[in-house]
C-alpha positions as CSV (number, residue, x, y, z in Angstrom):
1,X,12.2,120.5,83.2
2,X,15.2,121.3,81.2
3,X,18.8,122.3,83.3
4,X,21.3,124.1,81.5
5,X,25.1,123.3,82.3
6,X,27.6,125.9,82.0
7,X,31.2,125.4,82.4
8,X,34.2,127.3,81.4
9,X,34.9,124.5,78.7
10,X,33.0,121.3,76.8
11,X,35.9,118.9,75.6
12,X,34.3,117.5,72.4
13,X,36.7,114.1,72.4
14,X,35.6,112.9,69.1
15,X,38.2,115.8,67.9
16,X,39.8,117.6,70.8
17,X,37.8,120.6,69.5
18,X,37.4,122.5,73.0
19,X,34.2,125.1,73.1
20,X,34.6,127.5,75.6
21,X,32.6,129.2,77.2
22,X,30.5,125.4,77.4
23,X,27.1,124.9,77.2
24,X,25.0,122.0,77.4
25,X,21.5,121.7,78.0
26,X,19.4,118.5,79.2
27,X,15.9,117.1,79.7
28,X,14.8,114.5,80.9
29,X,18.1,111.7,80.4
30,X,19.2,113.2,77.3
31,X,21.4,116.3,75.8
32,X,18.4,118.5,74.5
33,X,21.1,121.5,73.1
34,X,25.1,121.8,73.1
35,X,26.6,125.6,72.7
36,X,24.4,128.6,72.3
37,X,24.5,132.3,74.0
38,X,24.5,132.9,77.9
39,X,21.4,131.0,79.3
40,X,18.0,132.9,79.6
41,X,14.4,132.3,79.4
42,X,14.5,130.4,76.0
43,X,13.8,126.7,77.2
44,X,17.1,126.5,79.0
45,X,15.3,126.1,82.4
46,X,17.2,125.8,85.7
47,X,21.0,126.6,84.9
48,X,23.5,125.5,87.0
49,X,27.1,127.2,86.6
50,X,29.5,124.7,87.6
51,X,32.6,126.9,87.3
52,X,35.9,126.9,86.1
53,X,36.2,123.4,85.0
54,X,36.0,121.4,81.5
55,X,32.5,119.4,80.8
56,X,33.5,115.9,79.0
57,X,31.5,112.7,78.8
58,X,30.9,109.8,81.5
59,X,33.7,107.8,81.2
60,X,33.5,104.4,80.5
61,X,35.4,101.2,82.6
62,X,35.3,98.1,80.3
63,X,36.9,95.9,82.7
64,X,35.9,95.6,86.3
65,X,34.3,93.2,88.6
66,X,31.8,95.0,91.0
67,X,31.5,92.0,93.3
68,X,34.9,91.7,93.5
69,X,36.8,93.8,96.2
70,X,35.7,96.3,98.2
71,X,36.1,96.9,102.2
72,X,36.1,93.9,104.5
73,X,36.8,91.4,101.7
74,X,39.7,89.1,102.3
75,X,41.1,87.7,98.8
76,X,41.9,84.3,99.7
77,X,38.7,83.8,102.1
78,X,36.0,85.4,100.2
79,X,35.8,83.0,97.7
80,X,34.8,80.4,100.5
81,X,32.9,82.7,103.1
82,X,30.9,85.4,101.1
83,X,27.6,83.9,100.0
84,X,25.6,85.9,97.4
85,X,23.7,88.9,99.2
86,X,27.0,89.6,101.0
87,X,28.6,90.2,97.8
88,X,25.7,92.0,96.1
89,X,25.8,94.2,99.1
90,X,29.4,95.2,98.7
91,X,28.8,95.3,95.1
92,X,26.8,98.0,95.9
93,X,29.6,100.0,97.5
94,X,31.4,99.9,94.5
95,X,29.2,100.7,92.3
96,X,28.2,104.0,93.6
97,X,32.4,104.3,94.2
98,X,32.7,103.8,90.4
99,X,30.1,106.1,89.5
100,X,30.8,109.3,92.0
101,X,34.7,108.6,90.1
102,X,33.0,109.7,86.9
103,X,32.9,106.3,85.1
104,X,28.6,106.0,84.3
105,X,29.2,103.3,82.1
106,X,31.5,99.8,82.8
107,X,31.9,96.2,81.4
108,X,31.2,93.9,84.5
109,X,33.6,91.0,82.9
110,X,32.6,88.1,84.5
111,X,31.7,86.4,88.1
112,X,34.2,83.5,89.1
113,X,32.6,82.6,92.4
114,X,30.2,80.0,93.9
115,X,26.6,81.9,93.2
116,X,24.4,78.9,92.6
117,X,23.9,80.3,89.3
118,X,22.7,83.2,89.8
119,X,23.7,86.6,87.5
120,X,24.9,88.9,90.1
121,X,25.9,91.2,87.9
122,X,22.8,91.4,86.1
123,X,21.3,91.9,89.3
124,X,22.9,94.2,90.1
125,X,22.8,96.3,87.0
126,X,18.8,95.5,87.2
127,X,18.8,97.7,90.5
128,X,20.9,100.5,89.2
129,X,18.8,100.9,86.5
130,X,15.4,100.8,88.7
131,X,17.0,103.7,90.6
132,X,17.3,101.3,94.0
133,X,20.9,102.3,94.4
134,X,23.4,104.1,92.8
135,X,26.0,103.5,90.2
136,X,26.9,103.2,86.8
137,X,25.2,101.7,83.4
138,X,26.6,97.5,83.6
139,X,27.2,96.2,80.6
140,X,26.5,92.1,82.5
141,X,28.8,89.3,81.4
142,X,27.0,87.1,83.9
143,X,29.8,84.0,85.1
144,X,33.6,84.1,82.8
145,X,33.4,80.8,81.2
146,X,36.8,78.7,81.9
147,X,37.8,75.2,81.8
148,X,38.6,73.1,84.1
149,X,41.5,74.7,85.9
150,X,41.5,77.4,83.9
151,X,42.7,81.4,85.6
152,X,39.2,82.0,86.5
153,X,38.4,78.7,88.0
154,X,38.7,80.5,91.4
155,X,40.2,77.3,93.1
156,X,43.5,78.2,91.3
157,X,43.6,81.1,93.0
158,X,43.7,79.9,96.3
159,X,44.9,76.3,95.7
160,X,41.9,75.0,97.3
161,X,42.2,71.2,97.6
162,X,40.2,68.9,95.5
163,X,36.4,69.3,96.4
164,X,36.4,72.5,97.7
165,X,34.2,74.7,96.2
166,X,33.1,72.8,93.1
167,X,31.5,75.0,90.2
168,X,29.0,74.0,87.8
169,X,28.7,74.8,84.0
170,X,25.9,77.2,84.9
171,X,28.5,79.0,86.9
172,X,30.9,79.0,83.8
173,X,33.0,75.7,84.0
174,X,33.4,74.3,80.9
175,X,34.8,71.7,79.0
176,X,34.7,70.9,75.4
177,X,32.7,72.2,72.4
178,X,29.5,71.1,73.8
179,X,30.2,72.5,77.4
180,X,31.1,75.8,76.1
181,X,27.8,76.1,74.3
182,X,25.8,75.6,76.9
183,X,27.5,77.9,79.7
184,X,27.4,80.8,76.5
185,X,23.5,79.8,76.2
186,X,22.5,79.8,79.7
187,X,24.7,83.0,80.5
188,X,22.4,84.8,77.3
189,X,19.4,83.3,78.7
190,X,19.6,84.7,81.8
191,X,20.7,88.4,81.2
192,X,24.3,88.0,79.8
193,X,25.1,90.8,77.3
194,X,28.7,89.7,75.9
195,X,30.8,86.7,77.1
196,X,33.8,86.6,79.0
197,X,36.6,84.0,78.8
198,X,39.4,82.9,80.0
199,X,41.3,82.0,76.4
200,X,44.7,81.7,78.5
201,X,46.9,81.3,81.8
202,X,47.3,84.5,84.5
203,X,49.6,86.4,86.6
204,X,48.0,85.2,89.9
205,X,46.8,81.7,89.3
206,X,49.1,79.5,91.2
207,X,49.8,76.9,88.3
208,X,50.6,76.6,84.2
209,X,52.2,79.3,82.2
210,X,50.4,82.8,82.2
211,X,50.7,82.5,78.4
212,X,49.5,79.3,77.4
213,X,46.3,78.7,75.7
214,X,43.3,77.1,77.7
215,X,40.7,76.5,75.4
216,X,41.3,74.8,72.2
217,X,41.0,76.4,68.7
218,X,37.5,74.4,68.1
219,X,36.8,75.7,71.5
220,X,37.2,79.3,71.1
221,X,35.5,79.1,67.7
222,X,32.8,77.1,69.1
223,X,32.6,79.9,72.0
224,X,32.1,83.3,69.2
225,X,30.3,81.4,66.9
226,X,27.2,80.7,70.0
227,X,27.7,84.3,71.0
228,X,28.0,86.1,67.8
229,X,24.5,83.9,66.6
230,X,22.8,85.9,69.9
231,X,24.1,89.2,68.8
232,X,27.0,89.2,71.7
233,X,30.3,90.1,71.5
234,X,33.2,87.8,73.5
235,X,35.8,89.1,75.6
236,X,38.3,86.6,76.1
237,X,41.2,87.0,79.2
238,X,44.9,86.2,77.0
239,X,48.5,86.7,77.9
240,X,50.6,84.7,75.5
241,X,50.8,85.8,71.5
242,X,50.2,82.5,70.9
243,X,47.1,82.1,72.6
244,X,46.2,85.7,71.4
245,X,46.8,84.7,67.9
246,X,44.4,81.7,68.1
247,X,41.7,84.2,70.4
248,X,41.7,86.5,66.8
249,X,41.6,83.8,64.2
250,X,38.6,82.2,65.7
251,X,37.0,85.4,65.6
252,X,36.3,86.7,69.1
253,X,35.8,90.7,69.2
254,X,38.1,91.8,72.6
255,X,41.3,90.7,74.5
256,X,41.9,91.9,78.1
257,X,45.5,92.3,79.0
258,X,47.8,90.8,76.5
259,X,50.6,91.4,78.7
260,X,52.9,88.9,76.8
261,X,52.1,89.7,73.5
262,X,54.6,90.6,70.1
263,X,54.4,92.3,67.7
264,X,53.6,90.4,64.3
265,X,49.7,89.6,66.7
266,X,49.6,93.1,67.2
267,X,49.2,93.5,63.9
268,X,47.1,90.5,63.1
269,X,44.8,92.5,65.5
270,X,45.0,95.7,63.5
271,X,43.9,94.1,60.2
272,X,41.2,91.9,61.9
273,X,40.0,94.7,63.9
274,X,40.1,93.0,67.8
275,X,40.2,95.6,70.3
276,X,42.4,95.6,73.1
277,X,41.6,96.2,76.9
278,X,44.8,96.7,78.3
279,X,44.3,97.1,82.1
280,X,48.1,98.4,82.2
281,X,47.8,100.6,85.4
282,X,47.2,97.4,87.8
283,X,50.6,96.1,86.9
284,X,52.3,99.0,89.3
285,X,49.2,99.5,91.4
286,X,48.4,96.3,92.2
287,X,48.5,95.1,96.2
288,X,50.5,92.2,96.0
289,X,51.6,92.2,99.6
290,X,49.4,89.3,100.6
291,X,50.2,87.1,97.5
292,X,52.7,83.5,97.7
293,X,56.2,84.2,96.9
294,X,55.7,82.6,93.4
295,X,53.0,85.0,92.4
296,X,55.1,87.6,93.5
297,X,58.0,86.8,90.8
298,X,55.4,85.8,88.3
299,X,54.8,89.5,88.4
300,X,57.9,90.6,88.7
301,X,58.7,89.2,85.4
302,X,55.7,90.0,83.3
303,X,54.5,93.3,84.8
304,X,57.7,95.1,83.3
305,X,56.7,93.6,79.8
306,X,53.3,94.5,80.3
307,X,54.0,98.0,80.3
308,X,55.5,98.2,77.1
309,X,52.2,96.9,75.0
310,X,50.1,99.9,74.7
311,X,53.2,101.9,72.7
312,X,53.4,99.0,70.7
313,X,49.8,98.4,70.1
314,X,48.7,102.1,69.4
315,X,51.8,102.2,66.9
316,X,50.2,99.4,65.4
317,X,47.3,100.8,65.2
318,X,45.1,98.2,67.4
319,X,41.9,100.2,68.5
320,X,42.3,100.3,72.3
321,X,39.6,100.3,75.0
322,X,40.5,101.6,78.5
323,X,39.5,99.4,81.9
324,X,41.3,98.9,85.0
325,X,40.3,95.5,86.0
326,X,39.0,97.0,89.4
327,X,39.6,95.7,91.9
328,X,43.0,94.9,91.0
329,X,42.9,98.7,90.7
330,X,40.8,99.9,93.8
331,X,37.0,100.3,92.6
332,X,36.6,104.8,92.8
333,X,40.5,104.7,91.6
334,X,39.7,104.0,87.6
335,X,41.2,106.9,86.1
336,X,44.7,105.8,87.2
337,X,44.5,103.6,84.1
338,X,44.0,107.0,82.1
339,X,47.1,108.6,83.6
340,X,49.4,104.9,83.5
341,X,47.7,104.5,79.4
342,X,49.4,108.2,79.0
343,X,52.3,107.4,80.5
344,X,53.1,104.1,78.6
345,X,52.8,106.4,75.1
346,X,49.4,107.3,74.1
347,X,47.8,110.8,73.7
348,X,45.6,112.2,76.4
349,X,43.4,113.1,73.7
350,X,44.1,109.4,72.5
351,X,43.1,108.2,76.0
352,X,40.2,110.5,76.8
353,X,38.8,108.6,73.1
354,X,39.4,105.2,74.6
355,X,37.1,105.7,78.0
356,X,34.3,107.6,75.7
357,X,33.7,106.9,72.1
358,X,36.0,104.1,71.7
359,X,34.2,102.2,74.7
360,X,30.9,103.2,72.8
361,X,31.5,101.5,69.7
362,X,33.2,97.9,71.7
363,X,29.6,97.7,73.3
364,X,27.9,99.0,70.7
365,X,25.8,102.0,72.5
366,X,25.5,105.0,69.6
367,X,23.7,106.7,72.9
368,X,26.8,107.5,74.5
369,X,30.1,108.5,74.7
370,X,30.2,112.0,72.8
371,X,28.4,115.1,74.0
372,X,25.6,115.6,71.4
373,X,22.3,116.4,71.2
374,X,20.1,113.1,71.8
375,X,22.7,111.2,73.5
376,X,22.1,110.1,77.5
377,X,22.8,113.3,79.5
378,X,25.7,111.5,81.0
379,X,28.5,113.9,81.9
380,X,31.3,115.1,84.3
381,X,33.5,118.1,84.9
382,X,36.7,118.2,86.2
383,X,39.2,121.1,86.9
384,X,42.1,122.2,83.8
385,X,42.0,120.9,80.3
386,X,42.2,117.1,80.4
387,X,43.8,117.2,77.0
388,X,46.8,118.8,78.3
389,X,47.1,116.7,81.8
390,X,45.1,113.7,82.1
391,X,45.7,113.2,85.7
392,X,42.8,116.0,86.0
393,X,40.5,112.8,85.3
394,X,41.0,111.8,88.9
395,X,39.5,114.7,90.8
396,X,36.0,114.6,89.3
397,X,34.2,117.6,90.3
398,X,30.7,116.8,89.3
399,X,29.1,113.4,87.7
400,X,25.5,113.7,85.8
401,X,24.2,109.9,84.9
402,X,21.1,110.0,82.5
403,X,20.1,113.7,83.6
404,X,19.9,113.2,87.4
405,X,23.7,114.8,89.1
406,X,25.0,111.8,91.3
407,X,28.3,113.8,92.9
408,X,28.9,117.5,92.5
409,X,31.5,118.8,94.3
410,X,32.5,122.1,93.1
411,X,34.3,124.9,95.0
């Protein structure tokens, strides 16, 4: 049976154009009508009058870890003490955290945990879908593929002695062109729908430059070369330009952070076309009160730097993609990245593009993303224009995920 939204406004974000009054009518999971006079007997159904508020589409996360984070988990414990189901449980909290926030579509970007091989984010995207429990669409990248000490070898984040907590390749430890190969096949053989890396150091890893490059050139290229063969894309965790540089020449499709990068990569990214995932909100809203003393001035140092790459990259001309790398931003909290990406330079409408359409083309979903007849019924509303305050984005009134309303929370 068709329901017929009406609003005080539609925000059409692939032009700013606002329509007001807004209409939009669904069936089934998809947009069956946009526009159109007052609603009435003409196939519009059940209408639903949600008020003075602006109708835009789901907005998309394209960094977060679900089973990451979360109530009761203890950063430097967890790693050690949470066994599989306990972390698929609390995935599940965050999920449906995520979703009632008004984000219906995010990347999960890689588990760096002891799972015994197992896809928990595939899982767990599996059960969304089936309708067991509620959250957003996950776009899997199964386990983050690092070497050897890499940032996402989770021992260097709690400086685990030797033998604790060894990982297999299956679980994304890898080393050499061979290695690599065979964590990128057996993450697409088992659900995987892009591939996650870690192409360099990080902010909280306890040893090696944040910048420096972890995998070799013949290893990155060995790395998009598997994935690109499968049809996936590669995301690939880089600080340094360096290491950035190297990331783009050997052709992988998306860096996340980029926090030390200049300004002649930035524009090696423009002309190749890389996108960028910035995740620039964590670097002021990011707990550090339980981290060591020298993770503490790590961030000190690089945070402040951080904050100046999304003017520099949207100057540049870099095609931007917004995610908050939850939970170093609080999963249900995402759209402080929108209101941090405005306040580092960019355009609300500019940011509004890079949580809808933007995020639509990275994953390549033409299903999404826009509010359009034939595209998934995913939608919010929240109060004001967005376009003139972003910070709007964070009291979500009312979420709608593939025609079925998941939070509304109007008057």
């Amino acid at each position: 049976m068709a329901l017929t939204l009406e609003a005080a406004r539609v925000l059409h974000v692939e032009t700013g154009e606002i329509e007001a009054p807004g209409r939009v009518t669904v069936d089934g999971d998809r947009i069956t009508a946009v526009g159109g006079g007052p609603a009435g007997d003409g196939g519009a159904g059940e209408v639903l009058d949600l008020g003075d508020v602006t109708l835009l589409p789901g907005l998309m996360d394209m960094e977060v870890n679900l089973l990451m984070g979360g109530r009761g988990e203890t950063a430097l414990l967890s790693p050690v003490q949470d066994d599989p189901p306990l972390r698929m449980l609390r995935a599940v909290g965050n999920a449906r955290r995520t979703l009632r926030a008004g984000f219906t579509t995010v990347r999960n970007l890689g588990l760096f945990c002891k799972t015994g091989g197992y896809l928990l984010d595939v899982a767990l995207g599996k059960a969304i879908d089936a309708g067991w429990v509620d959250g957003p669409r996950v776009v899997p990248a199964g386990h983050a593929i690092t070497p050897t000490g890499g940032h996402l070898d989770p021992t260097m984040f709690a400086a685990y002695a030797p033998g604790i907590m060894p990982l297999s390749l299956e679980e994304g430890i890898a080393n050499g062109v061979e290695e690599v190969r065979k964590a990128v096949r057996y993450q697409v053989k088992h659900g995987a729908k892009l591939i996650k890396i870690c192409a360099s150091g990080g902010v909280m890893s306890h040893t090696g430059l944040p910048g420096a490059q972890h995998y070799s050139d013949e290893e990155l290229r060995a790395i998009a070369d598997e994935a690109h063969r499968r049809g996936l894309k590669v995301a690939a965790h880089t600080h340094g330009a360096d290491a950035v540089r190297s990331v783009v020449e050997a052709g992988i499709d998306c860096i996340e952070h980029a926090f030390l990068i200049d300004d002649p990569t930035l524009d090696l990214m423009a002309e190749r076309g890389t996108w960028l995932v910035p995740t620039t909100a964590l670097t002021e809203g990011m707990d550090l009160s339980h981290a060591a003393p020298e993770l503490k001035a790590k961030a000190a140092e690089i945070f402040p730097r951080a904050q100046t790459v999304i003017a520099r990259a949207a100057k540049a001309g870099v095609k931007i993609a917004a995610g908050t790398d939850a939970p170093a931003i609080p999963h249900g909290r995402n759209a402080t990245e929108l209101v941090a990406m405005v306040e580092r330079g960019m355009t609300p409408l500019h940011v509004l593009q890079s949580a809808t359409v933007n995020a639509a083309e990275l994953i390549s979903a033409d299903d999404r993303g826009r509010i359009a007849e034939g595209l998934l019924a995913d939608l919010i509303a929240v109060p004001g224009d967005p376009v003139e305050d972003i910070s709007v984005t964070t009291e979500v009134r009312f979420v709608m995920k593939g025609g079925k309303v998941f939070h509304d929370k109007r008057g």
